[in-house]
N, C-alpha and C positions, 0 to 999 in steps of 0.2 A: 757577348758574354763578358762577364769583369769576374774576377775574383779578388776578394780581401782575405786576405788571411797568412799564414807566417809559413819560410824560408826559411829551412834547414840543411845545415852544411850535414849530413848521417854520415859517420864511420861505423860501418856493418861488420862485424866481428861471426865467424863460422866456428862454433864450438858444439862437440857431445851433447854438453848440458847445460843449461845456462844455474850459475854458480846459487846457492843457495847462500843466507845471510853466515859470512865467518871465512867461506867457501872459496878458494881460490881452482879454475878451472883452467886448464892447458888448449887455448882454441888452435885452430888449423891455420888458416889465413885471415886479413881485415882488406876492404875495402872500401875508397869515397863515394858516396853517394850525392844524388840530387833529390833534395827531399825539403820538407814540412810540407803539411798538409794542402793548405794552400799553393805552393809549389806543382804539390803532385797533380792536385784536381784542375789544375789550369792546365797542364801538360797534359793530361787527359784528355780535357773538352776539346782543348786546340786539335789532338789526334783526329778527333770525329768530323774536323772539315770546317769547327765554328770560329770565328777569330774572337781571339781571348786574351781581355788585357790581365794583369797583374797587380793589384793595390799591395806592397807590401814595405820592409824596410830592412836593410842588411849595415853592415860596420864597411869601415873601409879600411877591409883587412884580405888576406890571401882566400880563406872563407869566403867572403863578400862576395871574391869578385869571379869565382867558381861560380856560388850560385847564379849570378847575370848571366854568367856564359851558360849554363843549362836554361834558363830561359831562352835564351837566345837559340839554341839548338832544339829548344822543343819547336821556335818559331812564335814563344807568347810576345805579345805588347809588354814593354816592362817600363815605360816612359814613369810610370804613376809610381814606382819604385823608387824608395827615398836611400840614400847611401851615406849614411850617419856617422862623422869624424870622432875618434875617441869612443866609438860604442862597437863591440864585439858583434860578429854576426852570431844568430841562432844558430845551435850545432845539437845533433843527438848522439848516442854511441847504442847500438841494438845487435844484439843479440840472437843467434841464430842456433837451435838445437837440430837435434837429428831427428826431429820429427817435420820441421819446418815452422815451429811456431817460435815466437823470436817475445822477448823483453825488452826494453827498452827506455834510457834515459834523456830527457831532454833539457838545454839550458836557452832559454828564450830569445836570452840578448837582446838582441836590434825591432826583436818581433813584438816588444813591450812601448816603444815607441811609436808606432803607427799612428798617422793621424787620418780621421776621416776626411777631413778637406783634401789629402793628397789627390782623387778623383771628384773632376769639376763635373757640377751636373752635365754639361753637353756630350759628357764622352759618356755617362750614367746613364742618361736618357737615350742615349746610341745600341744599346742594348736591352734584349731583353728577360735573361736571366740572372740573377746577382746568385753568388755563392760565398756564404760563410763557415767559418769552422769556430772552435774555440780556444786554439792555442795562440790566440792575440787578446786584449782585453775587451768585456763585454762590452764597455762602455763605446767604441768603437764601433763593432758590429751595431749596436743598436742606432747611432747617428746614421753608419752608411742606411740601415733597413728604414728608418723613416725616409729618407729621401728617394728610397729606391721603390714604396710603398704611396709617394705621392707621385712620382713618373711614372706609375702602371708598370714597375717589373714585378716576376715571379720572384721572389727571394726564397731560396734554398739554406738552410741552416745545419748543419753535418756536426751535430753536439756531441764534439768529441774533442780533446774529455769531457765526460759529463760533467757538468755540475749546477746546483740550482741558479734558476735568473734572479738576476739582482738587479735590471732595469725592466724600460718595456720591450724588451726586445721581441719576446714571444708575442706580442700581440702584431706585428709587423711581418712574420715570416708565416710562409703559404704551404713547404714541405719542410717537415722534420726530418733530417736523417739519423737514425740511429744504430748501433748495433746489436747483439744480444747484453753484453753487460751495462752497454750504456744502457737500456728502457729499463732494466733494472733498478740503475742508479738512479732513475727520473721515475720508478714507482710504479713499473711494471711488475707482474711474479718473473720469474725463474725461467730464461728461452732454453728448451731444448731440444725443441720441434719444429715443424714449420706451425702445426696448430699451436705453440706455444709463441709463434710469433708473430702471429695474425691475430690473437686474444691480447697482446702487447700492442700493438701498433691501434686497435679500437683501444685501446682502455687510455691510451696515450691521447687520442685523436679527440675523444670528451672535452679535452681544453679547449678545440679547434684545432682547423686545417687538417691537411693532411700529414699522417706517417708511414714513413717507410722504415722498417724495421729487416736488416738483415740478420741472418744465423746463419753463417757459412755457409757449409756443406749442405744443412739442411733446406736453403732457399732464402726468399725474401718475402716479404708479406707487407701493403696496404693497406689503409682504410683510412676513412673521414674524408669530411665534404659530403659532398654529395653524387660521389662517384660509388659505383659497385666496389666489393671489397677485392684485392688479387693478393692470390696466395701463389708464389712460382716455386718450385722443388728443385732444389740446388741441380749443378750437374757432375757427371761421374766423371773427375779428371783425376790424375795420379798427384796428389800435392808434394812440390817441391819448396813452398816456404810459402807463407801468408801474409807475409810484409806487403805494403801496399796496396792488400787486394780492396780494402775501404774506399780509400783514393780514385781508386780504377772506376768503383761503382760511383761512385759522387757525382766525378767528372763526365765520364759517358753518357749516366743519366741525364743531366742538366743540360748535356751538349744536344743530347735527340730531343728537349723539353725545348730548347732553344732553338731547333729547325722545324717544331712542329708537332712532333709525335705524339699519338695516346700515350698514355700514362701506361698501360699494359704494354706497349712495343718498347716504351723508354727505358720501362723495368728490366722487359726480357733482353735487350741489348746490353744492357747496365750487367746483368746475369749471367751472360756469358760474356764480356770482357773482363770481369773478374773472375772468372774460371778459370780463363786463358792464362790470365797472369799469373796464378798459384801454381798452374801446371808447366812454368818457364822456369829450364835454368836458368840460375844467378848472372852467369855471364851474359845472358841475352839482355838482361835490364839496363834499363840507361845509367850510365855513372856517368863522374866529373872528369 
């Protein structure tokens, strides 16, 4: 498994509410995280047993070198990891209400640097699923997905955030990952059902390949290609915060795609590790 995508230093902030524009909000406690997206889906995949290298780029600052070491404690490959002199690492600061759903700011840094050549074909070809996201630039994702596209890998794309393509990159990747706001943002209606996210992920899927389309609580939902469509119905946990449960699906996913799995088991695994995760206290997650 390889992942490209970007390393974020997160300080997680526990407040009532997260502040409205003007708004000054009195939080409870903050804590470091190990985090960007890419970060999170490789520490994922790695969990499920698959070995997972890391394509990404950090500063060579106190940041920096946290992030290495949470690699290093998930167990990912981080050789492909560039450690940039004079460039700040990526950091975000998010947000955490009493409900568990969190806002969130992010400053890119070192993750705007990334170069596709960092991963030589022979370690590319060593694998068989690529995962991208979109908080690195597209132009990037799109080099690695051509070459990952002529070595027979699965390329997985987690378009989050959303935003339109501006190479070919879409014509290269195999599963869409999206959320409910993302398909929205990409021209779906309105997710907020599981039938409203199984009517998203077909009307997505029209361009080609396949999508997967989550909605939280409500489940996740399939289609395109030419598989049957799967619709799975969230499950009943008590939610403790929603921060990472994305991540959790990404990577799980892609890790049972990478040992094998139907598409239907990779889901429902994928489905209940990010159940799991929402329904964990704070203190159980991995920090710096």
């Amino acid at each position: 498994m390889v992942v490209v995508g970007s390393l974020h230093y997160d300080i997680t902030v526990d407040a009532p509410d997260r502040p409205r524009k003007g708004e000054t909000v009195t939080g409870r406690r903050w804590a470091p995280r190990f985090g960007g997206k890419g970060g999170n889906q490789a520490a994922a995949a790695q969990a499920q047993g698959v070995a997972t290298a890391m394509v990404g780029a950090v500063g060579d600052d106190d940041f920096g070198r946290g992030l290495l070491a949470g690699l290093d404690r998930a167990g990912v490959d981080r050789c492909a990891v560039a450690v940039l002199p004079g460039t700040g690492s990526g950091m975000s600061v998010a947000i955490f209400d009493d409900d568990g759903d969190y806002g969130a700011v992010i400053v890119s840094g070192a993750n705007l640097a990334i170069a596709a050549e960092q991963i030589p074909d022979a370690r590319l070809a060593g694998a068989r699923v690529l995962i991208l996201q979109n908080e690195i630039p597209e132009a990037v994702n799109a080099a690695v997905a051509r070459r990952a596209r002529r070595l027979g890998l699965t390329t997985i794309l987690n378009a989050a955030p959303a935003r339109p393509f501006a190479t070919d990159l879409a014509d290269h990747v195999d599963v869409l990952v999206v959320n409910a706001i993302e398909a929205e943002m990409l021209g779906a209606r309105p997710v907020a059902s599981l039938p409203d996210a199984a009517a998203a992920a077909r009307h997505l899927a029209a361009r080609g390949g396949l999508v997967v389309v989550t909605a939280g609580g409500a489940g996740v939902a399939l289609a395109g290609g030419r598989v049957a469509p799967v619709a799975l119905p969230g499950l009943a946990v008590e939610v403790v915060s929603t921060h990472g449960a994305g991540d959790m699906f990404v990577g799980t996913f892609a890790a049972r795609l990478a040992r094998g799995a139907p598409l239907e088991e990779a889901l429902r695994a994928a489905n209940e590790a990010a159940a799991r995760l929402v329904s964990m206290p704070d203190r159980d997650r991995t920090a710096l």
